[in-house]
C-alpha positions as CSV (number, residue, x, y, z in Angstrom):
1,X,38.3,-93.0,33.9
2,X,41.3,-95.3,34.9
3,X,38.8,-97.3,37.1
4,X,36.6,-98.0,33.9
5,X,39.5,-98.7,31.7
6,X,40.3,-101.6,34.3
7,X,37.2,-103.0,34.4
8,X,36.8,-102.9,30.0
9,X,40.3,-104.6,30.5
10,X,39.4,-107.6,32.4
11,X,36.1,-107.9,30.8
12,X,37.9,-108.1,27.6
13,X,40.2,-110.9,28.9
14,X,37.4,-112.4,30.3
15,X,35.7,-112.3,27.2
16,X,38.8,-113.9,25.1
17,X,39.3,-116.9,27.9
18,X,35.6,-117.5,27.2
19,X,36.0,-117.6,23.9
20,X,38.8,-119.8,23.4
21,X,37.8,-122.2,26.2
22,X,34.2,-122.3,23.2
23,X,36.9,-122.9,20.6
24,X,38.9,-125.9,22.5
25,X,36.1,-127.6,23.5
26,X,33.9,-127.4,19.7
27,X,37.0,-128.2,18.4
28,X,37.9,-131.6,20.5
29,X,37.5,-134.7,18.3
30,X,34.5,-137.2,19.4
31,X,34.8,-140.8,19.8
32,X,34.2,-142.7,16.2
33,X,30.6,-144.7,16.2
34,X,29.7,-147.9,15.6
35,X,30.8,-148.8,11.7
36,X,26.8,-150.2,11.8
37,X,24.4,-149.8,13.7
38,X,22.4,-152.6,13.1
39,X,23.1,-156.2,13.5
40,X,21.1,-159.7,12.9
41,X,21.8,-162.5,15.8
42,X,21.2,-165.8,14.6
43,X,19.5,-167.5,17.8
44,X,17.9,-170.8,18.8
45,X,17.9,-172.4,22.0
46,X,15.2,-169.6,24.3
47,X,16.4,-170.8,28.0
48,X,20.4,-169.9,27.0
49,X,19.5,-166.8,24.7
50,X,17.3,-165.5,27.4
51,X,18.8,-163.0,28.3
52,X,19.7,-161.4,25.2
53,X,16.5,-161.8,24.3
54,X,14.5,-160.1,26.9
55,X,17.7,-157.5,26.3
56,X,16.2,-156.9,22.7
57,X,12.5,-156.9,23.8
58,X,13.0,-154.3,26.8
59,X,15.8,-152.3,24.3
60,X,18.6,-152.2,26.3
61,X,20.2,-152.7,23.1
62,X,18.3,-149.8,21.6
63,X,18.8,-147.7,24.0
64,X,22.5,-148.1,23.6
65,X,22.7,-147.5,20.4
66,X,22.4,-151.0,18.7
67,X,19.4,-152.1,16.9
68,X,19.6,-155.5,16.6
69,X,17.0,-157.9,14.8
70,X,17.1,-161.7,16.3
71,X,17.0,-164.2,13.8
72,X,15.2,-167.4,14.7
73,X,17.5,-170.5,13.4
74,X,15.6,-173.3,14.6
75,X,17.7,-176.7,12.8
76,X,19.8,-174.3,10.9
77,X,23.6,-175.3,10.8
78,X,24.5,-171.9,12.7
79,X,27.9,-171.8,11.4
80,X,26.5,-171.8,7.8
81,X,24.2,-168.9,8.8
82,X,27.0,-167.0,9.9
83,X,29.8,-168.1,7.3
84,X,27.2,-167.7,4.3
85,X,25.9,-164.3,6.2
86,X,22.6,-164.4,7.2
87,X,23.7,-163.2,10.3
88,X,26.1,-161.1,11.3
89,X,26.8,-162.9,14.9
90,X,25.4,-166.1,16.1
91,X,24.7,-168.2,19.0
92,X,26.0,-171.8,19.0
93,X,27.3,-174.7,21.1
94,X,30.7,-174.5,22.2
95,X,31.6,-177.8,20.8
96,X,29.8,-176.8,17.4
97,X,31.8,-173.4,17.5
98,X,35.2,-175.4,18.2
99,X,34.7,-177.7,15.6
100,X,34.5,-175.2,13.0
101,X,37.5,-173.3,14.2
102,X,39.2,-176.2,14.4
103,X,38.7,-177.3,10.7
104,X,39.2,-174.0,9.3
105,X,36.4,-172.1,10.1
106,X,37.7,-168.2,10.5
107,X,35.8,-167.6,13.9
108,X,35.5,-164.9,16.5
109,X,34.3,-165.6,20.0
110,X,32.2,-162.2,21.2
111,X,30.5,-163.3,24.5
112,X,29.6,-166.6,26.5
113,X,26.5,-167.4,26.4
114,X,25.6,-170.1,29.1
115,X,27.4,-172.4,31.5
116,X,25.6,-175.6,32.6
117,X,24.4,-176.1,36.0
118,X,23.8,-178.6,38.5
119,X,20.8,-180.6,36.6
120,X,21.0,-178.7,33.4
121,X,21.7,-181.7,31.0
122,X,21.1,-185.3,32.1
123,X,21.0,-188.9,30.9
124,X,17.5,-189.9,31.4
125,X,15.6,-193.2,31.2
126,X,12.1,-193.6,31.8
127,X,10.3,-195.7,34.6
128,X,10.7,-199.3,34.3
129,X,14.1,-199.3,32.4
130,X,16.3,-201.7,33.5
131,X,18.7,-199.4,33.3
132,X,19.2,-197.9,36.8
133,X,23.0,-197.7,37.1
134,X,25.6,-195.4,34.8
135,X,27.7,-198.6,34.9
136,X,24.8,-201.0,34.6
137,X,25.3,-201.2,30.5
138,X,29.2,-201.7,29.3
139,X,27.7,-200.8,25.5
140,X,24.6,-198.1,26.1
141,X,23.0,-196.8,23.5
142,X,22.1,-193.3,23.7
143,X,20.1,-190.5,22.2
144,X,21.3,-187.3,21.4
145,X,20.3,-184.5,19.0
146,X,23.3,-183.9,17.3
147,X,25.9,-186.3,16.0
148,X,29.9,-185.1,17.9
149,X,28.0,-182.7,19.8
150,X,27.6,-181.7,23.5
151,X,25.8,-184.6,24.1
152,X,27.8,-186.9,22.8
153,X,31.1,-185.2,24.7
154,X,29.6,-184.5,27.9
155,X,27.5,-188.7,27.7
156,X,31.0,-190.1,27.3
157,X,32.4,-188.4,30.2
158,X,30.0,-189.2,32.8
159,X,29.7,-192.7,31.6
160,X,33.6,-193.2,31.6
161,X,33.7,-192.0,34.8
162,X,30.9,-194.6,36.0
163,X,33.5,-197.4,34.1
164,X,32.1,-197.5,30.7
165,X,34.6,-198.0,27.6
166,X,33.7,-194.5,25.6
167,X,34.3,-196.7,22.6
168,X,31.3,-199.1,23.6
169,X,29.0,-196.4,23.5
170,X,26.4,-195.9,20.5
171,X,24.7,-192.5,19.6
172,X,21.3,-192.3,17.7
173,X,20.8,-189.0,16.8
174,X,17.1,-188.1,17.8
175,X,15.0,-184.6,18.1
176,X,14.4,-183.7,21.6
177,X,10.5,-184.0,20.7
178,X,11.4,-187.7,19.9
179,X,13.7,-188.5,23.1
180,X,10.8,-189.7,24.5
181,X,9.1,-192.2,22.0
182,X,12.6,-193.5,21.4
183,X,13.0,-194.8,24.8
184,X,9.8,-196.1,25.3
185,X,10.3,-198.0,22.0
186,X,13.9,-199.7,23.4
187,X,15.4,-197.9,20.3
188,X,18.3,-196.9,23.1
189,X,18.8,-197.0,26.5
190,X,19.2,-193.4,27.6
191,X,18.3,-189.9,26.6
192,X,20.5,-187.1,27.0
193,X,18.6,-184.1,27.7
194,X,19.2,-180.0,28.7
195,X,16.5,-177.5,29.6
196,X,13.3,-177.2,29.3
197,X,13.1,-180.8,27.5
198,X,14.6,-182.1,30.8
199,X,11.5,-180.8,32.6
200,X,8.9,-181.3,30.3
201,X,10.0,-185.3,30.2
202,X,10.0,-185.6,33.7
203,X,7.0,-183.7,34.5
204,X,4.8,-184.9,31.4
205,X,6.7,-188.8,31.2
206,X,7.8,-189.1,34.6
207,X,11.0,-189.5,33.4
208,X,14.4,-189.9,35.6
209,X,17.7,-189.1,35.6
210,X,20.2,-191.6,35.6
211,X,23.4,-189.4,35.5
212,X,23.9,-185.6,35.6
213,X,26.1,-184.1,32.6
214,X,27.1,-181.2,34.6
215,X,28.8,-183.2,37.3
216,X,32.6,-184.1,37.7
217,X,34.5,-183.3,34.7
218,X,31.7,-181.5,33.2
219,X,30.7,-179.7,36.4
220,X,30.3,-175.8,35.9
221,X,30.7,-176.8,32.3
222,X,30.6,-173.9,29.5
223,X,27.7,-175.0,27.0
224,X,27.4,-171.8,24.5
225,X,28.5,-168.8,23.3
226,X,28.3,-166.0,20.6
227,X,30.4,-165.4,17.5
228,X,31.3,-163.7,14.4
229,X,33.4,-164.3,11.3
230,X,37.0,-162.8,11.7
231,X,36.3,-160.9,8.7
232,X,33.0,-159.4,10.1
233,X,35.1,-158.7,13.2
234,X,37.8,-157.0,11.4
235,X,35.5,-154.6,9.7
236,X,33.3,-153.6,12.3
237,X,35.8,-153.8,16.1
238,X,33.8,-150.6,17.1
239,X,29.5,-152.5,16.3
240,X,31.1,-155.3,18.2
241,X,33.2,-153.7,21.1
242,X,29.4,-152.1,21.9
243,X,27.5,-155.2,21.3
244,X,29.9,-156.9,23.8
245,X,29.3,-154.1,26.6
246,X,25.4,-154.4,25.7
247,X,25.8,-158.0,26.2
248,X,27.5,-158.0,29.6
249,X,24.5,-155.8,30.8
250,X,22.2,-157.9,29.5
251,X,23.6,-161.4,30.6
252,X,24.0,-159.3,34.1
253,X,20.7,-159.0,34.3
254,X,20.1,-162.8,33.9
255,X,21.9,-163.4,37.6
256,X,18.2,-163.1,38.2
257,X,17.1,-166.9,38.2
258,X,13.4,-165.4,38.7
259,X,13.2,-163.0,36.0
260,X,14.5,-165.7,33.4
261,X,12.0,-168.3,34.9
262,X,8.8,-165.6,34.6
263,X,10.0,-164.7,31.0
264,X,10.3,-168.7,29.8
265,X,6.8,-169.4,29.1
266,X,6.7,-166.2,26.6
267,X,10.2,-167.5,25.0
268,X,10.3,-171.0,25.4
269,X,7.3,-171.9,24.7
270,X,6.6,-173.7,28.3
271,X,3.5,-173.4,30.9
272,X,4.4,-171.4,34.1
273,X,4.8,-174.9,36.4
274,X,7.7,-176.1,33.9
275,X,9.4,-172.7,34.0
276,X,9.4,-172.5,37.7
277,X,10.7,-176.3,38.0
278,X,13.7,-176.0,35.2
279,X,17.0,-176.0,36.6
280,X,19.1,-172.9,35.6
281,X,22.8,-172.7,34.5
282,X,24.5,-169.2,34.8
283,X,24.7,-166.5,32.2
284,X,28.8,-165.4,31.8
285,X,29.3,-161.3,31.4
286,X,32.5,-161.9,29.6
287,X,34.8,-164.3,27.5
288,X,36.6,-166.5,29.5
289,X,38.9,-168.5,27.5
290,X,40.6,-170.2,30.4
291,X,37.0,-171.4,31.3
292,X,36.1,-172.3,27.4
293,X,39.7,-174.0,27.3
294,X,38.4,-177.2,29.4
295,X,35.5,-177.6,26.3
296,X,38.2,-178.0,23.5
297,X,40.7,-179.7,25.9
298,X,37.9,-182.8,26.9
299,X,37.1,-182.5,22.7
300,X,40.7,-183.3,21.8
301,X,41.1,-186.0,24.7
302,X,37.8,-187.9,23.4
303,X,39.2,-187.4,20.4
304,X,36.8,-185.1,18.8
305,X,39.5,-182.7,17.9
306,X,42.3,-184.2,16.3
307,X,44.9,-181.6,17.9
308,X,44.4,-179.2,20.7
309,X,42.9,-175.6,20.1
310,X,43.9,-172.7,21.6
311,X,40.8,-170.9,22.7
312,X,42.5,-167.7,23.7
313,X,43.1,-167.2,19.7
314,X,39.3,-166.9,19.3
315,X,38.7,-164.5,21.6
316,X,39.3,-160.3,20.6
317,X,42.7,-159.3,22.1
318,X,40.6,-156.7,24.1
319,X,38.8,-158.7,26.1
320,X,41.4,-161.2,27.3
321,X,43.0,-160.5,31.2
C-alpha cells in the first residue's frame, strides 16, 4: 500500500508540472503582426525592380506573409503616387527621392534598390558623329530623360572629369524611345543611356559609347531605391520591418546575374539576345546610407541641392549599423 501511494504521489506531481508547463506556455504573449498585410509598390523601371518583381511572381512575399500588388507607374511622378497615396511604398531614382526630401518631402528610405555597374548608364553617339572624345565638345548638348535627374548628375561628372565646364553643358530632355532619332537628327550631341535602352541602341542602331556613367566618381554608383511617407512609416514599423526582410531575400536572390537576364524578356519587354548582352549593376540587401551619402553629396556639389542632406535621417533607425 505504501508502494502505491508513492507512485499516485509522483504521478500526481507529475501531472501538476505537466500542467502548469500547458499553462506557461498557452499563456506566453505572441509577437504582434504586421498592422497590414497588404501593400501596393509603385514600380517602373523592369531591369532595377527585378528582383522584387520575380519576388512577387514566385511569392516569396506571399509566403511570408505580405501580399503585395505591384503598381505599374510608367511616366508617373513617383513621389506624387506615393505622397498623394496610390501606393503605399515606391521605387524611384535616388536623385528624384533626394530631391523631394530635400524640399520638404516627409520621406522614408526602406531598401536600395540598384547600384550601377560597369556599363550600366553611358553617353552614347551614334556612328559617324564627330563626336569621338568626352573632351572633344567644350558646350555638348545632351539628351536625358528627365530634367536635374541622374542623367543630368552623373553626364556632368564624367564630362568634368574629361575637362568640360559643367556650366557649358545643355540638357534636352528626350524619351529613351526618342534618344535615337534625336541624335541622328543633330538635335544633340550625345545620349545618355541605362539598361536595356543601352543595348537595344547598340544592338538595333549600332550605337557607341562615348563615356561610361558608372566610372570614376560615379563608379559603383547607387542609382535607386524604395520608400515610403514618414507617416506611412510611423503607422505601419511592423508591415515595413517585414517587407524590408522580404526584400533582402528577394534582392539576395538577384546576385544571380543569370536568373535576372532569363527573366528580362518576360519583364522588360526585350528578346532573349538583348537580355543576355545587357550589362548588370548589383541589387543591395540593405540600406546603406554611407553608400547613398555620395548621391546627395555629388547633388549638392553640382549644385543640385542647395545645402547638404543627411541621408542617414531617411533611413529607419533599425536598420542603420
Amino acid at each position: 500500500m505504501r508502494t502505491q501511494g508513492r507512485v499516485l504521489f509522483v504521478l500526481a506531481v507529475v501531472l501538476l508540472l505537466g500542467s502548469c508547463s500547458f499553462s506557461a506556455e498557452t499563456d506566453a504573449p505572441t509577437a504582434p503582426g504586421p498592422e497590414t498585410e497588404r501593400l501596393s509598390v509603385g514600380v517602373s523601371n523592369a531591369v532595377e525592380t527585378a528582383p522584387l518583381r520575380l519576388a512577387v511572381s514566385d511569392g516569396l512575399f506571399r509566403r511570408g506573409g505580405l501580399q503585395v500588388e505591384l503598381v505599374e507607374l510608367d511616366d508617373d511622378d513617383p513621389i506624387e503616387a506615393l505622397t498623394e497615396q496610390r501606393v503605399d511604398v515606391v521605387f524611384a531614382g535616388n536623385v528624384t527621392l533626394f530631391h523631394a526630401a530635400a524640399t520638404g518631402t516627409k520621406i522614408t528610405l526602406q531598401g536600395e534598390a540598384y547600384v550601377a555597374g560597369t556599363g550600366s548608364m553611358a553617353l552614347v553617339t551614334l556612328p559617324g558623329s564627330p563626336y569621338t572624345d568626352p573632351s572633344r565638345l567644350p558646350a555638348p548638348r545632351i539628351a536625358v530623360p528627365t530634367p536635374d535627374g541622374l542623367g543630368a548628375l552623373t553626364s556632368r561628372s564624367v564630362l568634368r572629369a574629361a575637362g568640360v565646364d559643367p556650366a557649358a553643358i545643355s540638357f534636352e530632355v528626350i524619351p529613351f524611345d526618342g534618344m535615337v532619332e534625336a541624335l541622328r537628327e543633330g538635335r544633340v550631341d550625345a545620349a545618355w543611356m541605362t539598361e536595356p535602352h543601352l543595348t537595344v541602341a547598340q544592338k538595333e542602331h549600332g550605337a557607341l559609347v562615348l563615356a561610361d556613367c558608372a566610372h570614376g566618381a560615379t563608379e559603383d554608383f547607387p542609382m535607386s531605391a524604395y520608400a515610403t511617407t514618414e507617416e506611412f512609416g510611423a503607422a505601419h514599423p511592423r508591415t515595413l520591418a517585414l517587407f524590408r526582410d522580404l526584400l533582402a531575400e528577394a534582392q539576395q536572390k538577384g546576385a544571380d546575374d543569370g536568373t535576372v537576364r532569363r527573366a528580362l524578356p518576360r519583364l522588360a519587354d526585350v528578346d532573349e539576345v538583348t537580355a543576355s548582352l545587357v550589362s548588370l549593376g548589383t541589387y543591395p540587401q540593405v540600406v546603406h546610407a554611407e553608400r547613398l551619402q555620395r548621391v546627395a553629396d555629388l547633388m549638392h556639389g553640382s549644385g543640385q541641392l542647395t545645402e547638404r542632406l543627411d541621408v542617414g535621417a531617411l533611413v529607419p533607425r533599425e536598420e542603420l549599423p
